[in-house]
N, CA, C and O atoms as a GROMACS GRO file, in nm:
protein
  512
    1UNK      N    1   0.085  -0.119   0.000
    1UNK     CA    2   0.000   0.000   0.000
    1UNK      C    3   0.089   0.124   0.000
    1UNK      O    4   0.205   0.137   0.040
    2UNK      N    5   0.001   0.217  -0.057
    2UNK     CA    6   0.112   0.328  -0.109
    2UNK      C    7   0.102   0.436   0.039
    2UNK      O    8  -0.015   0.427   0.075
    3UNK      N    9   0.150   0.499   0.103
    3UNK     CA   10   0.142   0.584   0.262
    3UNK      C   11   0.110   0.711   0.170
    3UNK      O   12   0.030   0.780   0.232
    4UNK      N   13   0.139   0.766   0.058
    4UNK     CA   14   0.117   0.890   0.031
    4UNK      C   15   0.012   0.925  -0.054
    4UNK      O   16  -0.024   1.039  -0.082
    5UNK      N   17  -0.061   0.760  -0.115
    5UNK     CA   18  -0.215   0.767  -0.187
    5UNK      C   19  -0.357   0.821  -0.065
    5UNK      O   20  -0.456   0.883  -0.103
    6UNK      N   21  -0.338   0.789   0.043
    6UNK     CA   22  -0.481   0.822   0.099
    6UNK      C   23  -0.417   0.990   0.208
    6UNK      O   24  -0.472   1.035   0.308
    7UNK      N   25  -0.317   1.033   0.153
    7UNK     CA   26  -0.271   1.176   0.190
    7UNK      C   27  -0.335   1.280   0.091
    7UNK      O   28  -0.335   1.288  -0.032
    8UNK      N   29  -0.411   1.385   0.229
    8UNK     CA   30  -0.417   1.485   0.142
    8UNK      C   31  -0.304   1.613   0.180
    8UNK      O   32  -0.268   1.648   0.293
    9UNK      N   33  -0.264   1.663   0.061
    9UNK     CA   34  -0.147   1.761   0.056
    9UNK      C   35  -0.178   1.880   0.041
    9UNK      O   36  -0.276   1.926  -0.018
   10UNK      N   37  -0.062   1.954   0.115
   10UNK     CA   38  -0.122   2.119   0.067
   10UNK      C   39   0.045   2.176   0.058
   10UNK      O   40   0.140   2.136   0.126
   11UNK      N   41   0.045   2.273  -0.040
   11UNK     CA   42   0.123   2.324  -0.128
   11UNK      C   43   0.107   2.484  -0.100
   11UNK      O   44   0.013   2.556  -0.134
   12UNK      N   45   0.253   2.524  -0.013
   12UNK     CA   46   0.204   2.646   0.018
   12UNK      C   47   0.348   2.735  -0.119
   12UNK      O   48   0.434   2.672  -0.181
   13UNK      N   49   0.324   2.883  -0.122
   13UNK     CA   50   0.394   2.942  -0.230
   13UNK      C   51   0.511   2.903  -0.188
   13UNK      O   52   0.581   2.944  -0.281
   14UNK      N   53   0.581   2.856  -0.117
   14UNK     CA   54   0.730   2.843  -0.104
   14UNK      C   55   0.772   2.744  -0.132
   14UNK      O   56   0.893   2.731  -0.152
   15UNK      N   57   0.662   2.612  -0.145
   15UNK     CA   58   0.713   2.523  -0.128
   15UNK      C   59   0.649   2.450  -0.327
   15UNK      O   60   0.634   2.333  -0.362
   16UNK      N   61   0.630   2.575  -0.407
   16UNK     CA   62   0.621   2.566  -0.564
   16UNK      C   63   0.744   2.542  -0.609
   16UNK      O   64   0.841   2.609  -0.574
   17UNK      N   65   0.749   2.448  -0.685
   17UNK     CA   66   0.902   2.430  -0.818
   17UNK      C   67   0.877   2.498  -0.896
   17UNK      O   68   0.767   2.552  -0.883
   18UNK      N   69   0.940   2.526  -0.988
   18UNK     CA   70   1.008   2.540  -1.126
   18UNK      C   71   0.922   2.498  -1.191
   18UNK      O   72   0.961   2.387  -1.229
   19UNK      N   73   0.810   2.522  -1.236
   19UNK     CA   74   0.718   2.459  -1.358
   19UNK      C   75   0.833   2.438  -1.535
   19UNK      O   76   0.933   2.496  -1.576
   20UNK      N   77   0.748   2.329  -1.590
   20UNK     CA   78   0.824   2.377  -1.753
   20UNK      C   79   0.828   2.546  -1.811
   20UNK      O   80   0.747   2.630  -1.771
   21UNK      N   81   0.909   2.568  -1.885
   21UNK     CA   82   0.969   2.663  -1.943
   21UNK      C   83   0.889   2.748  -2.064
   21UNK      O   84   0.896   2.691  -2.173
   22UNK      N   85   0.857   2.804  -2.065
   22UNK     CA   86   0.825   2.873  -2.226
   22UNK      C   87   0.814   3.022  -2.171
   22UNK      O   88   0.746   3.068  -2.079
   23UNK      N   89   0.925   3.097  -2.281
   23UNK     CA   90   0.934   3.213  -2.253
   23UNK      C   91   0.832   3.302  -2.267
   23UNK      O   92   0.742   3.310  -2.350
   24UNK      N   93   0.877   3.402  -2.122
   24UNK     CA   94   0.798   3.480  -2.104
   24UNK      C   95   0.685   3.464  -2.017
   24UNK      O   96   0.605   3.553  -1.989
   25UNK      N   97   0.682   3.298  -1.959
   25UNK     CA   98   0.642   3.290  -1.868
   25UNK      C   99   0.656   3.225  -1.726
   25UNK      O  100   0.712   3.116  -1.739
   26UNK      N  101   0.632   3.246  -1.623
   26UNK     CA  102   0.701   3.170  -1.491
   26UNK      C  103   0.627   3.089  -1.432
   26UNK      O  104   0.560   3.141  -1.344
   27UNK      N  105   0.613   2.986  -1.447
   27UNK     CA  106   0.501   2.818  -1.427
   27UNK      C  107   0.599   2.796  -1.290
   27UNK      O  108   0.721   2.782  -1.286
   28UNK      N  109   0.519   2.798  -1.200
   28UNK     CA  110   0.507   2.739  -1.085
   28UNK      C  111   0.425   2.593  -1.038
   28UNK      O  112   0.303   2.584  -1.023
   29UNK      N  113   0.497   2.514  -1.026
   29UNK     CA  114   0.419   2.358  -1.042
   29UNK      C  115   0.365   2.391  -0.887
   29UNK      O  116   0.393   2.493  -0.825
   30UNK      N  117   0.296   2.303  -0.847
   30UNK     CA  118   0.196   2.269  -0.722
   30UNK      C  119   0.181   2.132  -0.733
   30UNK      O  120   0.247   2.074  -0.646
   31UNK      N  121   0.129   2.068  -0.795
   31UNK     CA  122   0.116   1.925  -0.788
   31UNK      C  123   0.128   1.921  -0.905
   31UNK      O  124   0.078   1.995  -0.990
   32UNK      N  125   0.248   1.767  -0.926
   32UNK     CA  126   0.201   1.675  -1.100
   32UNK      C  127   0.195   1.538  -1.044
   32UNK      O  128   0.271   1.508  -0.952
   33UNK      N  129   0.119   1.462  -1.087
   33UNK     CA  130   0.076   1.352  -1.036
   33UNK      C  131   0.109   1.271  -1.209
   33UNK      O  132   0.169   1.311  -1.309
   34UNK      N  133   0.041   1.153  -1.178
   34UNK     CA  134   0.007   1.071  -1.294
   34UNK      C  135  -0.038   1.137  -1.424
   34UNK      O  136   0.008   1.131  -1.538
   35UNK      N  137  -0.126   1.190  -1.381
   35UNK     CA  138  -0.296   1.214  -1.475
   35UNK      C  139  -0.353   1.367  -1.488
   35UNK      O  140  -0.442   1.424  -1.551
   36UNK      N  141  -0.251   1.404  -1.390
   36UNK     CA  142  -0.270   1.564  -1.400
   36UNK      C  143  -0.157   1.652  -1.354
   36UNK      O  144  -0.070   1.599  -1.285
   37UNK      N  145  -0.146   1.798  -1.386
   37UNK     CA  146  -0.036   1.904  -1.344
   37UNK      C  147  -0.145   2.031  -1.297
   37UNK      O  148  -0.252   2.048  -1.354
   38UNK      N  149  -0.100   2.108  -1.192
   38UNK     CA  150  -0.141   2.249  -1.154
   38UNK      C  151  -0.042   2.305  -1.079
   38UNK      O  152   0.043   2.262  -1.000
   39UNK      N  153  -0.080   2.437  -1.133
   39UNK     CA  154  -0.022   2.534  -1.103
   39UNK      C  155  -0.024   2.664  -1.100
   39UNK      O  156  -0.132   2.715  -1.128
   40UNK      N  157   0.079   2.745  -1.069
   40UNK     CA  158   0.049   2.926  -1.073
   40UNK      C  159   0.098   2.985  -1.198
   40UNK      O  160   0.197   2.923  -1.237
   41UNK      N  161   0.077   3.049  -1.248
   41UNK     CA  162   0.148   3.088  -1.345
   41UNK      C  163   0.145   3.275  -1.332
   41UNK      O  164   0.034   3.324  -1.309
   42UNK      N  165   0.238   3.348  -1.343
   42UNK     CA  166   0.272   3.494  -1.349
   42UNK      C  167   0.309   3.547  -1.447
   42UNK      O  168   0.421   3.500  -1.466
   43UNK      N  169   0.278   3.644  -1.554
   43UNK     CA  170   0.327   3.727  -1.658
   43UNK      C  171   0.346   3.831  -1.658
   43UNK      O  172   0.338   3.814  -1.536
   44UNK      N  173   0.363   3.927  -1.670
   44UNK     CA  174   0.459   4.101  -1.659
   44UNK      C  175   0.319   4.109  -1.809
   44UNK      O  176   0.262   4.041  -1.895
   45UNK      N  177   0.330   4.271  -1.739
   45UNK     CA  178   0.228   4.365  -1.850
   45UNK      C  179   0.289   4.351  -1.989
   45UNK      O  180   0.412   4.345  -1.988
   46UNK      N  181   0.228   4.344  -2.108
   46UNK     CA  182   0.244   4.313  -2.231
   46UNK      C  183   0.345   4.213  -2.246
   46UNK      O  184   0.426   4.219  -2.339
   47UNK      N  185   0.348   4.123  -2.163
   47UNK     CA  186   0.436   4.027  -2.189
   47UNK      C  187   0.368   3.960  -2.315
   47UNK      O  188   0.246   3.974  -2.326
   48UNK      N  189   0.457   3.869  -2.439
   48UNK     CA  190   0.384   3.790  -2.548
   48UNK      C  191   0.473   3.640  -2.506
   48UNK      O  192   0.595   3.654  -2.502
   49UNK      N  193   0.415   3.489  -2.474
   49UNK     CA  194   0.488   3.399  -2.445
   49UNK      C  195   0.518   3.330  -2.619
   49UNK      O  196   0.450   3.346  -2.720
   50UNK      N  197   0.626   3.267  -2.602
   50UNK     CA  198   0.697   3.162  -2.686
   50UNK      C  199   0.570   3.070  -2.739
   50UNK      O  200   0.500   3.029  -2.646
   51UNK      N  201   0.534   3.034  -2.851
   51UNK     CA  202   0.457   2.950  -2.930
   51UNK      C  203   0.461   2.800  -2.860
   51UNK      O  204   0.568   2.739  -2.864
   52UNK      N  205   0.321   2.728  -2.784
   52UNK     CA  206   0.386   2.602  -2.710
   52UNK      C  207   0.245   2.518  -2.755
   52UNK      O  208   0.140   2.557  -2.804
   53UNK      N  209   0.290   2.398  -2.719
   53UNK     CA  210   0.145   2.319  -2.656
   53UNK      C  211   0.172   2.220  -2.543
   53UNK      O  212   0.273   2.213  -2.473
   54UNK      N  213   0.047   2.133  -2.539
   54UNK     CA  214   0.069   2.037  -2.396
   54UNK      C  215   0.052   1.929  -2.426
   54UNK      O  216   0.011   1.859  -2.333
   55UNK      N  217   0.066   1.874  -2.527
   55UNK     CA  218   0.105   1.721  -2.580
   55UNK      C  219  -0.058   1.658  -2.514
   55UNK      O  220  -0.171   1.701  -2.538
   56UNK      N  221  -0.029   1.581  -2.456
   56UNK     CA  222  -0.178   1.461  -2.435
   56UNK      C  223  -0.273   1.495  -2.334
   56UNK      O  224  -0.375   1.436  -2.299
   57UNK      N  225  -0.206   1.628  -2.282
   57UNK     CA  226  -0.268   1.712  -2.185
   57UNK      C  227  -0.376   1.874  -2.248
   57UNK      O  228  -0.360   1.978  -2.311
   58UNK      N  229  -0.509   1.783  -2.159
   58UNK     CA  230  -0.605   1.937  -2.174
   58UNK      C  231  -0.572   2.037  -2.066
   58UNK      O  232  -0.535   2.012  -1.952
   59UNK      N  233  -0.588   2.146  -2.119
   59UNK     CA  234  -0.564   2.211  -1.937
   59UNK      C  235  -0.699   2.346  -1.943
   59UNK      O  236  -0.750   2.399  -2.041
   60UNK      N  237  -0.719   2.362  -1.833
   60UNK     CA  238  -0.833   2.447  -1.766
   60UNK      C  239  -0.738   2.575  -1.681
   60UNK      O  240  -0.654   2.560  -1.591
   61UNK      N  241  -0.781   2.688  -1.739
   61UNK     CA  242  -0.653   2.818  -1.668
   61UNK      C  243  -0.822   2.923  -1.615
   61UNK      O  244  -0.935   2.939  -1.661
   62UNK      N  245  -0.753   2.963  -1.509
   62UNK     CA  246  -0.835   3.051  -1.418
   62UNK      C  247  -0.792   3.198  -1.413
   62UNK      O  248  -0.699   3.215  -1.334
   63UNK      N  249  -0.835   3.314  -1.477
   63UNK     CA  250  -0.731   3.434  -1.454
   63UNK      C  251  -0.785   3.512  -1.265
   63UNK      O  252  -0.885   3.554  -1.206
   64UNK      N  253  -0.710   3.501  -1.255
   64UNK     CA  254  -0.670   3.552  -1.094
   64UNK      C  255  -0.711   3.732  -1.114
   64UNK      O  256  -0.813   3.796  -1.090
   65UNK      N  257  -0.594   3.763  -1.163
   65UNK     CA  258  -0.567   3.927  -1.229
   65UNK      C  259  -0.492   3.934  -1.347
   65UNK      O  260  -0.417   3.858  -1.408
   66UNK      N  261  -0.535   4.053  -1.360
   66UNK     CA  262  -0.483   4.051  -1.548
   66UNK      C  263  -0.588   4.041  -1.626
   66UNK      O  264  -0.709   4.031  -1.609
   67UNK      N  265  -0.474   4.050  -1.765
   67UNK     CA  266  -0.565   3.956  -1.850
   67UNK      C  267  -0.489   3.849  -1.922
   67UNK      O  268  -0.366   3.846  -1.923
   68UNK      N  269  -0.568   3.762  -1.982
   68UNK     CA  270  -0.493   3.668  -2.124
   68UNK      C  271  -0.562   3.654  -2.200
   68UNK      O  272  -0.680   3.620  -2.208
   69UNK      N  273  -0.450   3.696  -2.295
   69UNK     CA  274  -0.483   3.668  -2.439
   69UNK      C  275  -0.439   3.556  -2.511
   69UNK      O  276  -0.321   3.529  -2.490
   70UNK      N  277  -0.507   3.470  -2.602
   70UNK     CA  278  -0.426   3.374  -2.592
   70UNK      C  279  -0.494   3.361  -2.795
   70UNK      O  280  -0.605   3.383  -2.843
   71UNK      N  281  -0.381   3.323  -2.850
   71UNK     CA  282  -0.336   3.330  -3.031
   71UNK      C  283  -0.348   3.164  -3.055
   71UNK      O  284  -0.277   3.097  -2.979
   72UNK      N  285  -0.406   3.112  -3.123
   72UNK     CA  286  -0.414   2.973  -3.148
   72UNK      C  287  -0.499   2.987  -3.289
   72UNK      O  288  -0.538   3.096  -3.329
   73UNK      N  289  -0.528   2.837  -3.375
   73UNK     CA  290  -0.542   2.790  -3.493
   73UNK      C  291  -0.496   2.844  -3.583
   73UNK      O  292  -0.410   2.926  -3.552
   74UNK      N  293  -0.528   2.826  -3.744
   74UNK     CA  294  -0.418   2.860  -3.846
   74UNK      C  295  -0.321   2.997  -3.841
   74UNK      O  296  -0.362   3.111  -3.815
   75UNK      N  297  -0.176   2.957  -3.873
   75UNK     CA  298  -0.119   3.100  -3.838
   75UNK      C  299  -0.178   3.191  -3.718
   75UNK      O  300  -0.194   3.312  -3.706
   76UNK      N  301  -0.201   3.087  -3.640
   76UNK     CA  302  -0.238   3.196  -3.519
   76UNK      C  303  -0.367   3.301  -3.512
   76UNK      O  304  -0.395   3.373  -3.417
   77UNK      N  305  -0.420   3.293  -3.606
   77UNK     CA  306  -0.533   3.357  -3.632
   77UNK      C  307  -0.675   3.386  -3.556
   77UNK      O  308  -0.756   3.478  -3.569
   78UNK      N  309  -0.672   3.269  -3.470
   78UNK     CA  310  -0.804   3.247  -3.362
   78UNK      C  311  -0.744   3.388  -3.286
   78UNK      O  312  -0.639   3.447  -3.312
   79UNK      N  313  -0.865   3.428  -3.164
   79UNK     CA  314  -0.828   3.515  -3.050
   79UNK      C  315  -0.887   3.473  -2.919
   79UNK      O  316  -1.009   3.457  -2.930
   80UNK      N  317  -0.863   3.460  -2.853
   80UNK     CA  318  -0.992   3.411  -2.720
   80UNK      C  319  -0.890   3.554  -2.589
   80UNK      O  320  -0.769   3.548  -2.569
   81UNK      N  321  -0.976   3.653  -2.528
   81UNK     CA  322  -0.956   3.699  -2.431
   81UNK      C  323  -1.007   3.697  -2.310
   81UNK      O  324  -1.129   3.682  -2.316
   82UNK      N  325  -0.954   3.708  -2.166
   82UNK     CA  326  -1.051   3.667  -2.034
   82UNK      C  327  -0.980   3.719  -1.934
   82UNK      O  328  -0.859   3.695  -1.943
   83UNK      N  329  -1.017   3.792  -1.828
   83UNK     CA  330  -1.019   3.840  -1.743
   83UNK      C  331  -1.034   3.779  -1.568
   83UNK      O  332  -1.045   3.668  -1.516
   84UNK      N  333  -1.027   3.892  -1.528
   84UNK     CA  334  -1.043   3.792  -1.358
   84UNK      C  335  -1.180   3.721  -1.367
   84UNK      O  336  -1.287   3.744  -1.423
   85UNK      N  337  -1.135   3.634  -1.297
   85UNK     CA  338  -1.271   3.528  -1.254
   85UNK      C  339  -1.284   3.446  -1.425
   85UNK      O  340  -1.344   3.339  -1.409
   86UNK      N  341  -1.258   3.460  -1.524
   86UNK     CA  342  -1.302   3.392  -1.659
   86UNK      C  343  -1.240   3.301  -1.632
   86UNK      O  344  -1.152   3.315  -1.547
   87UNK      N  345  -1.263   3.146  -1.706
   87UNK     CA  346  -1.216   3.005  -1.791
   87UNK      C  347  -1.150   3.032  -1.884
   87UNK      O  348  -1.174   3.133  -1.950
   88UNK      N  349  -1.031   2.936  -1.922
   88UNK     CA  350  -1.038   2.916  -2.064
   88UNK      C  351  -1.006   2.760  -2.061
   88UNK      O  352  -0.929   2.726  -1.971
   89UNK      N  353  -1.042   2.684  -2.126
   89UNK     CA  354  -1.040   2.586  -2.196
   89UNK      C  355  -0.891   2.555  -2.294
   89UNK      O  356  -0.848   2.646  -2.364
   90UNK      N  357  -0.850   2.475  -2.291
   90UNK     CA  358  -0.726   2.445  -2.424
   90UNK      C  359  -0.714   2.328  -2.420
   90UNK      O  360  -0.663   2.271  -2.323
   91UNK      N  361  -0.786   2.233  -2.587
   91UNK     CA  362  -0.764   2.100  -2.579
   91UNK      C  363  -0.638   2.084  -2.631
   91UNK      O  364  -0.570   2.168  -2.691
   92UNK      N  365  -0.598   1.916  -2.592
   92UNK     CA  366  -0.465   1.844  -2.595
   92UNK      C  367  -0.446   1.888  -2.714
   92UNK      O  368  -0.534   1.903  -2.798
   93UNK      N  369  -0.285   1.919  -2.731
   93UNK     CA  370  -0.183   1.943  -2.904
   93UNK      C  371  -0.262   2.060  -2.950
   93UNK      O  372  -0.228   2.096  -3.063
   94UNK      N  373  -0.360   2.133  -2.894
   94UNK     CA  374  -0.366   2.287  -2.962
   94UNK      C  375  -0.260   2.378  -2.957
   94UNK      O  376  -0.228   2.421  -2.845
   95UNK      N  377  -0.189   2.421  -3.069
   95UNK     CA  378  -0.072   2.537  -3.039
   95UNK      C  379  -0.097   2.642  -3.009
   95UNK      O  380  -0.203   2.685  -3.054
   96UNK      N  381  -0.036   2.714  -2.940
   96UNK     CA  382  -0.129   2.854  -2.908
   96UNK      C  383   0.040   2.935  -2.816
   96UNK      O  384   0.150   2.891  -2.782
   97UNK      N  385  -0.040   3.085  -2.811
   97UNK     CA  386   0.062   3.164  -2.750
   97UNK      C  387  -0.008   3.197  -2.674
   97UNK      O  388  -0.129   3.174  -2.681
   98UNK      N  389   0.071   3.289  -2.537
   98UNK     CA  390  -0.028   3.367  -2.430
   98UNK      C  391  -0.011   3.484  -2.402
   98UNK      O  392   0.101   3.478  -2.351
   99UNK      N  393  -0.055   3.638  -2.396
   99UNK     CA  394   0.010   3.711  -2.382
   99UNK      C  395  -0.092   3.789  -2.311
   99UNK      O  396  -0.213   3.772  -2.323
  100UNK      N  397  -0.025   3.894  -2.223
  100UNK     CA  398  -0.097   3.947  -2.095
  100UNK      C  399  -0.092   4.137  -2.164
  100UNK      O  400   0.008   4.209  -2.163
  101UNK      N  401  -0.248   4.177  -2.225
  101UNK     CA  402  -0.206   4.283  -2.250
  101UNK      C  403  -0.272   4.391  -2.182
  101UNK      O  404  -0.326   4.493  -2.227
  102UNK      N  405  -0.256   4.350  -2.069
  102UNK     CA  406  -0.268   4.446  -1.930
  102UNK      C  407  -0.185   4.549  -1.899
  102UNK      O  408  -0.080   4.560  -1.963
  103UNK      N  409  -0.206   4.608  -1.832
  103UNK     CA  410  -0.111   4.748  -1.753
  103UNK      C  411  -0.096   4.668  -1.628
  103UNK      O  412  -0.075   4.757  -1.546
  104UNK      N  413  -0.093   4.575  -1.575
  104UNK     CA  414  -0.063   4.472  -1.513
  104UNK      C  415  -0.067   4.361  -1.471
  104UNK      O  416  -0.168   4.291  -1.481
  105UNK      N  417   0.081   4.310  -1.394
  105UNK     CA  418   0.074   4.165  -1.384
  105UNK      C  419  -0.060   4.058  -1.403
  105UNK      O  420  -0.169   4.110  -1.377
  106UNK      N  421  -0.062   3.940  -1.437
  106UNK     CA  422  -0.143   3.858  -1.434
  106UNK      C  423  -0.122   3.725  -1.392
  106UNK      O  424  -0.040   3.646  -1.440
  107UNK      N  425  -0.182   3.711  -1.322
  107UNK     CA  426  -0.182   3.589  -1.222
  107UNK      C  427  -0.288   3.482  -1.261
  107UNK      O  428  -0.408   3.502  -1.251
  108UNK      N  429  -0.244   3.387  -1.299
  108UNK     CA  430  -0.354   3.215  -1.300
  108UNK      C  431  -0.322   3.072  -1.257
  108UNK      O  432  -0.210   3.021  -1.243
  109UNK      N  433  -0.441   3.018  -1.240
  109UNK     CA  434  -0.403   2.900  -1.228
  109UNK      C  435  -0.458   2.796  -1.287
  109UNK      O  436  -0.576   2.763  -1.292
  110UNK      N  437  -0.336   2.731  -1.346
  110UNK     CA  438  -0.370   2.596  -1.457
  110UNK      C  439  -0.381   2.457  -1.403
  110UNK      O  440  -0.317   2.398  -1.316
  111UNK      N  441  -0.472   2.425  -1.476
  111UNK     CA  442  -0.523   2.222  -1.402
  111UNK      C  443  -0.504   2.204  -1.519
  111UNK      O  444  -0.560   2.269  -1.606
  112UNK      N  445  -0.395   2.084  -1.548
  112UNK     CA  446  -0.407   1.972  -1.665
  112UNK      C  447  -0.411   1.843  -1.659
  112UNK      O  448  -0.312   1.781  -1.620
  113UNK      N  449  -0.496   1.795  -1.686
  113UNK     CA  450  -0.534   1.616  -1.753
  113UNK      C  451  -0.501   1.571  -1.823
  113UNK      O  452  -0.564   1.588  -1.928
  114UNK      N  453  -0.422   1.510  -1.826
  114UNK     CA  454  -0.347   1.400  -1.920
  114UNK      C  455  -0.232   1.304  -1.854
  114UNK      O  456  -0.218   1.278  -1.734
  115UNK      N  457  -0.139   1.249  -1.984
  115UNK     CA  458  -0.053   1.190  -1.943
  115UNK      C  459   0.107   1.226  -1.976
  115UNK      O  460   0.103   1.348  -1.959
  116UNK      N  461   0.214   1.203  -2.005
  116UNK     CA  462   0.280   1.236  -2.047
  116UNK      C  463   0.352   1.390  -2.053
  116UNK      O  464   0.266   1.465  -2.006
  117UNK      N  465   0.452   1.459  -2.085
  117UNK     CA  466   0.498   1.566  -2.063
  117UNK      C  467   0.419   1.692  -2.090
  117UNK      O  468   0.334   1.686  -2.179
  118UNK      N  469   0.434   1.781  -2.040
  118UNK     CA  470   0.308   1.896  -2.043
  118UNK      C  471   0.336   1.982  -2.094
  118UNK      O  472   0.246   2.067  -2.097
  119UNK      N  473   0.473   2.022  -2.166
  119UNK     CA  474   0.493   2.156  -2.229
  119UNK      C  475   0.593   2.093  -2.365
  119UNK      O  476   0.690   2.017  -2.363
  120UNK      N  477   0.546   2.138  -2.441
  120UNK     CA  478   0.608   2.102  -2.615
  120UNK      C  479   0.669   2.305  -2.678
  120UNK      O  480   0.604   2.366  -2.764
  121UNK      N  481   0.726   2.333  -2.646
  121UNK     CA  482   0.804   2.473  -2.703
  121UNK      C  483   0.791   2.433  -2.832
  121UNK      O  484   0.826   2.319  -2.863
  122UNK      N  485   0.735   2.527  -2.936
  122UNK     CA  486   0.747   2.471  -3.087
  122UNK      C  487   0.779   2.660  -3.172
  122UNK      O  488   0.761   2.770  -3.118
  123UNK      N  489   0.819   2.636  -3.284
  123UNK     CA  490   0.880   2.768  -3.384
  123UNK      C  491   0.686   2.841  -3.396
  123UNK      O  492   0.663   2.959  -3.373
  124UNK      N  493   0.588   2.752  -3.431
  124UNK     CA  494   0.505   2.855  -3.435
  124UNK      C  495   0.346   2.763  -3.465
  124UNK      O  496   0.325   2.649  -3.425
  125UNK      N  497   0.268   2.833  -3.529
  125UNK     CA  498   0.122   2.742  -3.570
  125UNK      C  499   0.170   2.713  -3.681
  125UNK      O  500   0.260   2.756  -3.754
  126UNK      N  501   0.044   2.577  -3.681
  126UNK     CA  502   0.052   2.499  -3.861
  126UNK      C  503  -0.008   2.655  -3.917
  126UNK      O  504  -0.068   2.742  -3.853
  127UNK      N  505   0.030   2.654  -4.047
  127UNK     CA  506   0.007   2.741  -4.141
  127UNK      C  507  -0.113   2.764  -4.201
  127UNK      O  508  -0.195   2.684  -4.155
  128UNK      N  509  -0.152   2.822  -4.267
  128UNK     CA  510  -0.344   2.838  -4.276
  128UNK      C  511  -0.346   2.813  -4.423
  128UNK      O  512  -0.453   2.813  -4.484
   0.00000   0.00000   0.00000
């Protein structure tokens, strides 16, 4: 029997890693388990992040403060924007960028489902 399956955990800000990488933004992990990843994530005013996706992973992002903007389907062409308290949705292998075009910081937090590695850095979208 596993001692740390019928534990419940709590994850205070100090005790966040190093989430995966994609510039321009600072991923703070909280829990990655099997089947899922969450976390904090922080961006600076007009920050624009690096072109990524999440491989076999959907993820669900919460904006805290701020905003996000987020660039996805052909050449980047889609737009989806959201604010405090909004959802956004992003299914598995959608490419997309994120960018905060606030007069300030923006704060969220991401839940992802899946399996396998959670951040794919790529040059840009399939082409339209």
């Amino acid at each position: 029997m596993d001692p740390q399956r019928d534990q419940v955990l709590v994850v205070t800000p100090r005790d966040r890693k190093p989430g995966p990488r994609t510039p321009g933004m600072d991923r703070q992990e909280a829990f990655a388990t099997e089947g899922t990843w969450s976390g904090y994530v922080r961006t600076e005013a007009g920050m624009v992040s690096g072109w990524h996706h999440h491989g076999e992973c959907e993820s669900v992002i919460y904006v805290l403060t701020g905003a996000l903007k987020m660039e996805f389907g052909p050449d980047g062409s889609n737009t989806v924007e959201a604010g405090p308290g909004d959802f956004i949705y992003v299914p598995k292998g959608a490419v997309h960028r994120e960018s905060n075009p606030s007069a300030e910081v923006a704060d969220i937090i991401v839940v992802r489902a899946g399996t396998g590695k959670s951040t794919f850095n790529v040059d840009g979208p399939t082409p339209g």
